[in-house]
N, C-alpha and C positions, 0 to 999 in steps of 0.2 A: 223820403223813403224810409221803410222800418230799419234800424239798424241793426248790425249782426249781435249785440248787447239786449237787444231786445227780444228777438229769436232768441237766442242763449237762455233766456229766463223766460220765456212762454215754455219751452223744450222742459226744461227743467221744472218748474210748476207742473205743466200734465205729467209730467213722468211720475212725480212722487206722488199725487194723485191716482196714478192707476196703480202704483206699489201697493197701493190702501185698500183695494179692490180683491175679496177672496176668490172670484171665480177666475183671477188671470192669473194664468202660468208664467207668461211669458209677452211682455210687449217693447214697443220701439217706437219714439215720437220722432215726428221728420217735421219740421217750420220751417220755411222758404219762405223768401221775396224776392223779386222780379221787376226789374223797370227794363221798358224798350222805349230808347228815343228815336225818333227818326225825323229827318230831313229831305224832302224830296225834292228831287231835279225836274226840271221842265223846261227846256229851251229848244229855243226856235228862231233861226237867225233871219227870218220871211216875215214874222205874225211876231205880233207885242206879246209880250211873255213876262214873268218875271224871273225866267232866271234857276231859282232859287226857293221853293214853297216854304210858309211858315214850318218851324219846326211840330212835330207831337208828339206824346211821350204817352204810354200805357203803365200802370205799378198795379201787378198782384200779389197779394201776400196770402199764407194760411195756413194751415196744422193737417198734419195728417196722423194715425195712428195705427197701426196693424197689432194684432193681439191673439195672443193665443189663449181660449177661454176652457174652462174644466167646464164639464157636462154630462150627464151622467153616460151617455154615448161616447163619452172619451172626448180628449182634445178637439177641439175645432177652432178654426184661423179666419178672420176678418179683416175686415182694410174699411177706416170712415174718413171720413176730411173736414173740412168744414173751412171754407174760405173769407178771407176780411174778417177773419174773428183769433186773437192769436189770446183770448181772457181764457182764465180757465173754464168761463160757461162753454165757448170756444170747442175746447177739449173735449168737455163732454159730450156735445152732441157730437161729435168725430167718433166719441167712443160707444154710442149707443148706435150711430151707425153700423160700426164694424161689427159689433154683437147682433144686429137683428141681420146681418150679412156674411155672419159665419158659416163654414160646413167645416164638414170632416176631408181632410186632405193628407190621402195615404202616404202620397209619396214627401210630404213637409215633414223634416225631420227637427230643425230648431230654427232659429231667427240666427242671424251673423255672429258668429264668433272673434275675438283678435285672433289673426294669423301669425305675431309676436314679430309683424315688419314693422319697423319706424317709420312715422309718415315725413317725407323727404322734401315736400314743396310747402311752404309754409307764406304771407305773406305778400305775394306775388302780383294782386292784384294794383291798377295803377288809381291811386288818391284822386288825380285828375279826372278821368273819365268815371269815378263815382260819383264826384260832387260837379260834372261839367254843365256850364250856366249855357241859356236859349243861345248867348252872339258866337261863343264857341264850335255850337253845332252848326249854326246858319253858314260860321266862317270854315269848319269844314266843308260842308258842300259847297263853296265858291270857289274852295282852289280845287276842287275836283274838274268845274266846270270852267276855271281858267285855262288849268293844265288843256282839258280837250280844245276849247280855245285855240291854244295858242299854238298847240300841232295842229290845226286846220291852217291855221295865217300862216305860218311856215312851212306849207308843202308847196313846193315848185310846180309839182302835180296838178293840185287844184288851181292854179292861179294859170298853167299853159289853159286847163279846161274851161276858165272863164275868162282869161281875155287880158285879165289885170287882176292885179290884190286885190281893188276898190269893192270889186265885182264876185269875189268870191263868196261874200253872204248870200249872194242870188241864187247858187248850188241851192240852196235846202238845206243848210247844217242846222240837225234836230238832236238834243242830247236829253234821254229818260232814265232815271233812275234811281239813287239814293246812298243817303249814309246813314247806319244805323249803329247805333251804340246800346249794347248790353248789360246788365248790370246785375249781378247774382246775388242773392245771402242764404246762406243754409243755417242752420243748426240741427245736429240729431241726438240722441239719446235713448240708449235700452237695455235690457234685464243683462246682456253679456259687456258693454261697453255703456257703464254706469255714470261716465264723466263725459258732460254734454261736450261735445265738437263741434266747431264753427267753421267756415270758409265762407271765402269772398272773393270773385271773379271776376273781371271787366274783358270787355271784348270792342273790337269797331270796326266796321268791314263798310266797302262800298262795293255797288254792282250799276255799271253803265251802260248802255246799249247809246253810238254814235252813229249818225246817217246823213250820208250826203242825198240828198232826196231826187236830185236831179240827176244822179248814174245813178238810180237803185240798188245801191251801195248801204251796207249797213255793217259793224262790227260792235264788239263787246271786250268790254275791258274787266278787271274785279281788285281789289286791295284790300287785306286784312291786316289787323295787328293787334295787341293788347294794351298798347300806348298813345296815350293822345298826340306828346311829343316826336312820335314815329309814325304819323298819316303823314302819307305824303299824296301828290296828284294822279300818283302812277294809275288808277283806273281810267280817269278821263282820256289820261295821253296813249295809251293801250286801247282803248276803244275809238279815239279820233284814227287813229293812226290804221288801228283793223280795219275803218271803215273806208281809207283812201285806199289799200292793199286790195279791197275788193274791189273797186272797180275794174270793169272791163272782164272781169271772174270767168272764167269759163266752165260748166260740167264735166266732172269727170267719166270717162266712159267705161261703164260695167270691165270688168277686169281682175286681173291679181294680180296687185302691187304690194311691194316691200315700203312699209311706213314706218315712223317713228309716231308713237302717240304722246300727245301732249298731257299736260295735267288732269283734265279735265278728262278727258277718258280713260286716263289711269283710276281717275277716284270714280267714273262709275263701274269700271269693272271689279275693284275692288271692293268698294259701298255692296253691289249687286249681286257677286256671283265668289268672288273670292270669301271677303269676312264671311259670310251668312254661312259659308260651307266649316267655318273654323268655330263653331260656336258649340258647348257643349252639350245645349240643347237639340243640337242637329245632330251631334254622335248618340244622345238618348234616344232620338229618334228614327233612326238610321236611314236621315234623309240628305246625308252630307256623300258625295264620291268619295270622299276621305275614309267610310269607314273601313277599322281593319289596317290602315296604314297610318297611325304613329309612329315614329322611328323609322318611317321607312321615305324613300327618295319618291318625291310628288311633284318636281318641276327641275328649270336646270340647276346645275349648281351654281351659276353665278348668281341664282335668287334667293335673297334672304328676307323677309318681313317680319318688322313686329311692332309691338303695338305700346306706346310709351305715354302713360298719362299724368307724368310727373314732368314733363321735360320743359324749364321754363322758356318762356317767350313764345312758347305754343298757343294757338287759340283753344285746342282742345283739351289742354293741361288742367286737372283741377287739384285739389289740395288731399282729397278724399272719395270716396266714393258717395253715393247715396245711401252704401250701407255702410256707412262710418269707416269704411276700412282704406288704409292708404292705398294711394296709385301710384303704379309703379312699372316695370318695362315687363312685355311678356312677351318671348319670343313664339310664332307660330310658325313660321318658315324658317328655317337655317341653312345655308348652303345647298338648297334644295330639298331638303329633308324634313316632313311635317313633325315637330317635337310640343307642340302646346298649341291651345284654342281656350280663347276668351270663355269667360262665366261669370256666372254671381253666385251667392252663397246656394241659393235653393238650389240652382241646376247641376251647380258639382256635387252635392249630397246624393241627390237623386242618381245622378250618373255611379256614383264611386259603390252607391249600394245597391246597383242593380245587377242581378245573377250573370246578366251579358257582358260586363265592360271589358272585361277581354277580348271580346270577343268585337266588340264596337271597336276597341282601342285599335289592339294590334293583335293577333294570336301566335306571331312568334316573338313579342317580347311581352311578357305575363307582368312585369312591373312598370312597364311602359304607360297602360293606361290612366293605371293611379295616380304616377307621380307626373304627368302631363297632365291630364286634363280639370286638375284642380288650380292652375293657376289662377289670377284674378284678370277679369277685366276691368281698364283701368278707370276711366271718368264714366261720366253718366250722359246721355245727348243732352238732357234737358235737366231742370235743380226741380221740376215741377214736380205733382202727385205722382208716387209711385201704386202699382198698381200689387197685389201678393205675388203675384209672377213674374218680376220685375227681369228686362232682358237687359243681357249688359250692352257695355257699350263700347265706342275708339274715338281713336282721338285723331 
């Protein structure tokens, strides 16, 4: 895999490259690399199986550049890329990209400025899962597939339902799924943050679906972490374990019941209908229910959210943003009270200088929407091609 030393000096080679360049005002290099390992599950305690599939791993690397070009039309802003090429020929064609791909964009006011925060997370990622060898990966997905294992053989459940232990592979116990490991490098560099930045980020998560095939019985387990030393089997045994829990399941009947929601539908209402409503782009537009209440009370008060992209041990934690700028905690919900919504550079410019943002913000507190809706949002989803209009992101 290309290293972050290597990025670091592709970054820096195009950057002093396009400094040399009279028709650019203003540009910014972004080099990423990327590896996805993954291992998949396949068992089947009826049919020969192995278990276990060979592991496989994807690595992309490549340059990006966005630029702001003089013209006798006045500024105009581009975005080129140019993948598996991190040479400075590399660069160039990224940058003859962005130029035959420029236009004029009223509302672009500059490329990311420092906001004068320190960046807080430094270092973080884990040595192991960058350098982790094929018997590693193969051996995590074995104890993912023990773990479910071995909460099958230990349910009393299954063993009244078949008669005997001996007999309980006969159920149908089928386990699908995977462990995958991620693997990040960035470098950036540009005309306002002249000293290239690096990070490095590892991640490893598994996602299980178990099924006793003979009750038509099925559950789902999942496990995340940033350390190799910190996987444990807890997806398999969460999805063997869902899947004896279902049997015998019953339909619930159309009604109004009082529920607690689990994780999983906390992050899709929040992923869906909550963030998307707090983003600055959505007060520019004024297609958020929020507009007009900054500062003002928008849920109960025992709710408070926000959104933290510096917090180690996080999966979503990164060191920096993709616009070079640290991550850091942004409150949006406070005791009920909407006081902040995520952004990137472009869309709080845009907002902060539009004739309405009072009026988007809040119109009875006149300093409220300024000094809210510029905060930062903190990591990026993905270290890949950013696009000119780049959305921010949570963690």
């Amino acid at each position: 895999m290309i290293t972050t030393a290597e990025l670091a000096k592709a970054a820096g080679q195009a950057f002093e490259y396009l400094k040399a360049q009279p028709d650019i005002q203003e540009a910014e290099v972004f080099a990423a690399a990327n590896g996805s390992l993954l291992t998949r599950i396949n068992y089947t305690s009826h049919i020969p199986c192995n278990g276990v599939e060979e592991p496989k791993s994807t690595e992309s690397y490549g340059i990006g550049i966005q630029a702001v070009f003089k013209t006798p039309e006045g500024a105009k802003v581009g975005f080129g890329s140019e993948p598996s090429d991190l040479t400075l020929e590399g660069a160039k064609r990224a940058l003859e990209k962005a130029r035959q791909g420029a236009v004029h964009d009223p509302e672009f006011h500059s490329l990311p400025k420092p906001t004068g925060e320190p960046r807080t997370l430094s270092d973080y990622h884990d040595p192991k899962l960058l350098h982790v060898r094929d018997e590693e990966l193969v051996e995590a997905g074995w104890k993912v597939v023990t773990g479910a294992l071995r909460t099958f053989m230990a349910s009393g459940h299954l063993v009244d339902i078949a008669g005997s232990e001996a007999v309980v592979k006969r159920l149908g116990l089928i386990l699908g799924g995977d462990v995958t490991i991620l693997q990040e490098r960035v470098a950036i560099v540009s005309t306002y943050m002249p000293r290239v930045q690096s990070d490095e980020s590892t991640l490893i998560m598994s996602f299980l679906t178990a099924m006793v095939e003979a009750k038509d019985a099925k559950g789902s387990g999942w496990c995340t972490g940033t350390r190799l030393d910190h996987f444990t089997d807890e997806a398999g045994v969460d999805a063997a374990a869902n899947a004896i829990q279902a049997i015998g399941g019953e339909r619930v009947r159309a009604g109004d019941y009082t529920v607690i929601l689990g994780r999983q539908p906390v992050t899709d209402i929040l992923n869906n209908l909550v963030l998307p409503s707090c983003m600055a782009s959505a007060f520019y537009s004024s297609s958020t229910p929020f507009v007009g209440k900054l500062g003002k009370p928008v849920a109960s008060p025992l709710l408070t959210i926000y959104d933290h992209g510096a917090m180690p041990g996080f999966m979503g934690s990164k060191g920096i943003t993709c616009e070079g700028l640290p991550t850091g905690r942004t409150d949006l919900i406070k005791n009920g009270v909407l006081v902040g919504c995520l952004t990137n550079w472009y869309e709080a410019q845009r907002l902060l200088r539009d004739a309405r943002v009072t009026e988007k913000g809040s119109a009875s507190a006149p300093g409220a929407a300024a000094s809210s809706t510029c905060r930062r949002g903190s990591p990026r989803r993905t270290w890949w091609w950013k696009e000119p209009s780049r959305r921010p992101s949570t963690s």
